[in-house]
Backbone as CSV, one residue per row, in Angstrom:
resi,resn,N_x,N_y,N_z,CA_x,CA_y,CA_z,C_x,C_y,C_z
1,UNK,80.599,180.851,-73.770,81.173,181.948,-74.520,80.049,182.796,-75.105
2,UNK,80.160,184.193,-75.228,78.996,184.721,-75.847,79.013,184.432,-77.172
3,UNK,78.213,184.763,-78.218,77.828,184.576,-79.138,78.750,185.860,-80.067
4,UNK,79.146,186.711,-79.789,80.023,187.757,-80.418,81.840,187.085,-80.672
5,UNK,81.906,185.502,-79.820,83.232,185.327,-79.602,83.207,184.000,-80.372
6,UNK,82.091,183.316,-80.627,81.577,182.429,-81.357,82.065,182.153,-82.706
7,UNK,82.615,180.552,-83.581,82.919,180.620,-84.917,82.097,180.987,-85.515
8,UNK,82.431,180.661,-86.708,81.211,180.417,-88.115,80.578,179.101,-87.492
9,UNK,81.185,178.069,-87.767,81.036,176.577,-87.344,79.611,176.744,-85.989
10,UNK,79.826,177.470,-84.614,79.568,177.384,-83.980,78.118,177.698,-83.857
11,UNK,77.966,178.940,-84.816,76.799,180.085,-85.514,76.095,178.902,-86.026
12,UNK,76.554,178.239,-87.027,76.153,177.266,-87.764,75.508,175.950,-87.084
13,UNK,75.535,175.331,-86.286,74.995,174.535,-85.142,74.218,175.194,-84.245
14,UNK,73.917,175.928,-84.357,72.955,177.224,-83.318,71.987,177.037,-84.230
15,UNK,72.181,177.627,-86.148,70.806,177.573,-86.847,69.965,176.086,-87.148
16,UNK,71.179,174.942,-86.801,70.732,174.211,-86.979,69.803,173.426,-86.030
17,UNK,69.506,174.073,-84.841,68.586,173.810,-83.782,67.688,174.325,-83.884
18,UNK,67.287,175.359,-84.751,66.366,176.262,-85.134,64.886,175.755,-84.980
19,UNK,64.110,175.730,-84.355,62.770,175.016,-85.165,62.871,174.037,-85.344
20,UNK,63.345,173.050,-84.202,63.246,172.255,-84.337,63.769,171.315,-86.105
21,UNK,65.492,171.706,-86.186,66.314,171.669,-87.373,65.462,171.909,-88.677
22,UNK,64.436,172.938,-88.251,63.557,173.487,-89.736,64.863,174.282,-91.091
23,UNK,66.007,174.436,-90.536,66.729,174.964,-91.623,68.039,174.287,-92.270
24,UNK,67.357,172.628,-91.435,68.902,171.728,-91.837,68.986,171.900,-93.201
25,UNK,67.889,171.906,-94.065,68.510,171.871,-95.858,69.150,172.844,-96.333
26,UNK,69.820,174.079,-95.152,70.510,174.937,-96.143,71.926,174.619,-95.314
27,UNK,72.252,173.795,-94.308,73.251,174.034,-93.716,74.601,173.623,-94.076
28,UNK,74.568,172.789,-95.451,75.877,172.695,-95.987,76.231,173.710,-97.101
29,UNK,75.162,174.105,-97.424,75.336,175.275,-98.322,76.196,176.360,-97.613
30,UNK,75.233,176.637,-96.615,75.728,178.033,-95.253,76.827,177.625,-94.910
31,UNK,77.539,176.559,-94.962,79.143,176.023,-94.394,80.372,176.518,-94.988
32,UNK,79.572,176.143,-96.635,81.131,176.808,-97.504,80.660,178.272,-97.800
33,UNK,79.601,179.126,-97.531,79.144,180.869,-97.448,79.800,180.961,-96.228
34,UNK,79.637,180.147,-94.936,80.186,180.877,-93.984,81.732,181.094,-93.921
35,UNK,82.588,180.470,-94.456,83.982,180.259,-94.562,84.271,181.167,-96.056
36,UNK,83.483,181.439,-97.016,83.726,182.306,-98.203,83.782,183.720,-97.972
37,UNK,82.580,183.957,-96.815,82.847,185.491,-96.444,82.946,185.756,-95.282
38,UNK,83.759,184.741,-94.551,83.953,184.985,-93.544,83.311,185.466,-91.745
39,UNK,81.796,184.241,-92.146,80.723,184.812,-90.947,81.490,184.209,-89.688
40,UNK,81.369,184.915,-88.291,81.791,184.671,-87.168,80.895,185.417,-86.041
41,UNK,81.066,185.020,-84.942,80.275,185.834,-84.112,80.320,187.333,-84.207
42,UNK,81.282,187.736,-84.543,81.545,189.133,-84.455,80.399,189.901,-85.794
43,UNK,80.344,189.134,-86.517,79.449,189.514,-88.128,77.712,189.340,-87.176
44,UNK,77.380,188.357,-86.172,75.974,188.055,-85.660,74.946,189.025,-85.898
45,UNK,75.407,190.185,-85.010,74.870,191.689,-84.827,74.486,192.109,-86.111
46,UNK,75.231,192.120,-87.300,74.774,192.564,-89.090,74.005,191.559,-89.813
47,UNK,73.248,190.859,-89.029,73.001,189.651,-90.343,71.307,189.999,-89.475
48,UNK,70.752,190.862,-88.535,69.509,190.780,-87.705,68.885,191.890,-88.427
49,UNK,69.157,192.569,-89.163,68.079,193.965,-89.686,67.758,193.594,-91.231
50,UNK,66.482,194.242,-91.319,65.972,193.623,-93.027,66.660,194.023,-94.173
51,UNK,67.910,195.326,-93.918,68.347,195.543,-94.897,69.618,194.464,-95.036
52,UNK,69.534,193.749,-94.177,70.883,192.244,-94.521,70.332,191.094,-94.939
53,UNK,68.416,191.725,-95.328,67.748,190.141,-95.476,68.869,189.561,-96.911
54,UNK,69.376,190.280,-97.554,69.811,189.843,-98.799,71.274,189.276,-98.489
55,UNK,71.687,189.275,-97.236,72.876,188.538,-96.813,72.125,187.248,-96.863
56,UNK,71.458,186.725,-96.468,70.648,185.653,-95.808,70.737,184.578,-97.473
57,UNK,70.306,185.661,-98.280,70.252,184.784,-99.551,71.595,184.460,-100.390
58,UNK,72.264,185.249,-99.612,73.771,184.957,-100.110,74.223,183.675,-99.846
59,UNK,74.135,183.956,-98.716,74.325,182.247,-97.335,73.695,180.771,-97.832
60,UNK,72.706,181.266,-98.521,72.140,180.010,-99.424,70.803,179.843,-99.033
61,UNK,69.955,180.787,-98.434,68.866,180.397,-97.851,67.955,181.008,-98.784
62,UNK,67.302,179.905,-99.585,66.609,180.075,-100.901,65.090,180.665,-100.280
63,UNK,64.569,180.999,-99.081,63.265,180.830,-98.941,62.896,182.419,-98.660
64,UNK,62.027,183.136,-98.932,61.807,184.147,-98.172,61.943,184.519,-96.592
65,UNK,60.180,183.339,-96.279,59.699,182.799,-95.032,60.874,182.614,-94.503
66,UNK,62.147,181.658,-94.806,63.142,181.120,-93.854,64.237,182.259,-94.018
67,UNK,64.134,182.970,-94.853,65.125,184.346,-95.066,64.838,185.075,-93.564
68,UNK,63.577,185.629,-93.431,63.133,186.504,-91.978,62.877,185.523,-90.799
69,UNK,62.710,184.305,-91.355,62.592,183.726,-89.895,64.011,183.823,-89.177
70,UNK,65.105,183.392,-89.685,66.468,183.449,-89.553,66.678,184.690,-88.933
71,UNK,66.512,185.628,-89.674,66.893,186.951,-89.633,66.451,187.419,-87.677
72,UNK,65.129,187.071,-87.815,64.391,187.200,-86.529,64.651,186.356,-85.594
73,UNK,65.254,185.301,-85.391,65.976,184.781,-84.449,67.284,185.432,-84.327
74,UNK,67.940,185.536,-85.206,69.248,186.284,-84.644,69.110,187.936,-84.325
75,UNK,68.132,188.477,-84.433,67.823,189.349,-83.844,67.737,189.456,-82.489
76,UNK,66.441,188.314,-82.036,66.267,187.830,-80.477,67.783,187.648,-79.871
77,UNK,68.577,186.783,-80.695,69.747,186.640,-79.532,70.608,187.680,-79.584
78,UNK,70.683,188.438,-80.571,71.481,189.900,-80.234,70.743,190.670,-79.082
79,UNK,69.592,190.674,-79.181,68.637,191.415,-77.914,69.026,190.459,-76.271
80,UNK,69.084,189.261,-76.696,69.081,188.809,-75.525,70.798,189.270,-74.829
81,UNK,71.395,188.691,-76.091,72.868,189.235,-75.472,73.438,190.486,-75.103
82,UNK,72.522,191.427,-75.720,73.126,192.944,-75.299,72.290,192.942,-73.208
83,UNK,71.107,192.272,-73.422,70.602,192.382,-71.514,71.600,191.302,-70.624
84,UNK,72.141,190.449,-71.625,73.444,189.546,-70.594,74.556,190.129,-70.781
85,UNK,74.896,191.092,-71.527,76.628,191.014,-71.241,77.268,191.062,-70.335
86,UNK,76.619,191.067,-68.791,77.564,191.463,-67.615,77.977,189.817,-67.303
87,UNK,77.252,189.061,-67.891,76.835,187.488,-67.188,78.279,186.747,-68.347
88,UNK,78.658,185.699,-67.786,79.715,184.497,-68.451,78.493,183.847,-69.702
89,UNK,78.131,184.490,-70.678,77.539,184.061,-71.382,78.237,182.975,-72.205
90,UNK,77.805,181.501,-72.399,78.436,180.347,-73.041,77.597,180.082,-74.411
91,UNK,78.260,179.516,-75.473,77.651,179.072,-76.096,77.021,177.410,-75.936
92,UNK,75.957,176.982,-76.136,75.610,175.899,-75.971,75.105,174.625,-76.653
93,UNK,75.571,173.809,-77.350,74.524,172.911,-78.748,74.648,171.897,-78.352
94,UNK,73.545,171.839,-77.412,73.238,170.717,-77.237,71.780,170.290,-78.204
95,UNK,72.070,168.672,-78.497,71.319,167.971,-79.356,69.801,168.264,-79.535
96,UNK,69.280,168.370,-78.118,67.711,168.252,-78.178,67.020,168.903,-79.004
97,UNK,65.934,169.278,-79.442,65.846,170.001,-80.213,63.620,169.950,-79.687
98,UNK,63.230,170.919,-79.979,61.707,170.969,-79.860,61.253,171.110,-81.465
99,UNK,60.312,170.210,-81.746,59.690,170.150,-83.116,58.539,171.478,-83.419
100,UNK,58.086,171.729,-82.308,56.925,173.025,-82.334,57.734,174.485,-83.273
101,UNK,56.959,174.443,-83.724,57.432,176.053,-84.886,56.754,177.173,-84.322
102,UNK,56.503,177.160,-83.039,55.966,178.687,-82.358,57.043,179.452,-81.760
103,UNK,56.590,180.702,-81.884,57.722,181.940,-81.704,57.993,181.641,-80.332
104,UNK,57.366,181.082,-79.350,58.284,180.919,-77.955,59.960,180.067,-78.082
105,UNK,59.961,178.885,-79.347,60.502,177.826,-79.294,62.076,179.003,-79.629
106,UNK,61.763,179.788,-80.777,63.094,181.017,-80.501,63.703,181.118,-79.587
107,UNK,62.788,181.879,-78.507,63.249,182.225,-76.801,63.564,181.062,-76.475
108,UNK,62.989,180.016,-76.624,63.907,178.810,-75.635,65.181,178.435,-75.942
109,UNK,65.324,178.575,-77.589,66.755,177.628,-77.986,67.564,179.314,-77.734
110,UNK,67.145,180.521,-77.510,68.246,181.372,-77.637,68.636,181.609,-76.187
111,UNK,67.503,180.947,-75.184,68.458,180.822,-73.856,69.202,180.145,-73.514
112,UNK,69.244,178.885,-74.042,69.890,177.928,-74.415,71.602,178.339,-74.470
113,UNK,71.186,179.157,-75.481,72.738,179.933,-75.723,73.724,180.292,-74.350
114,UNK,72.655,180.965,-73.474,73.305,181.656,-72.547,73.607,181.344,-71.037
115,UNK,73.027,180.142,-71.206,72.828,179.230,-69.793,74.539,178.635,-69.740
């Protein structure tokens, strides 16, 4: 499924693959934000530009650093998904996860998405 058709829930297991689960300590916080204001795939696209960094802190994500890192991954997969939309784009969470915190590890878990 693409990522525009995607729950909250679903969004939410996506960040939690992040970096190798670098953002598990906000993800029960982000559970009852995502169900309070209602995040879903369709919201994805508004949460990627710096003037929504202050959504980010709404959501519960106390960190700057993890405010734009966030921000900048869901950027990448809005970019990636606007060059797939012709394709059966699925969502995907599977377990594995890479511990490396380099900007490639983004691109990998956001193809992930689309495979």
């Amino acid at each position: 499924r693409h990522y525009l058709q995607c729950t909250g829930e679903e969004f939410l297991h996506w960040i939690m693959r992040l970096n190798g689960g670098r953002h598990m300590q906000y993800v029960q916080t982000m559970g009852v934000k995502f169900v309070e204001h209602g995040i879903c795939g369709a919201m994805i696209p508004y949460l990627c530009t710096y003037t929504t960094i202050q959504w980010w802190q709404k959501l519960g994500v106390d960190s700057h650093i993890d405010r734009l890192e966030l921000m900048n991954a869901v950027h990448n997969l809005v970019g990636r998904g606007e060059e797939e939309k012709q394709d059966d784009d699925v969502l995907e969470y599977e377990q594995e996860g890479n511990d490396n915190d380099d900007d490639d590890d983004d691109d990998e878990e956001n193809e992930d998405m689309y495979e």
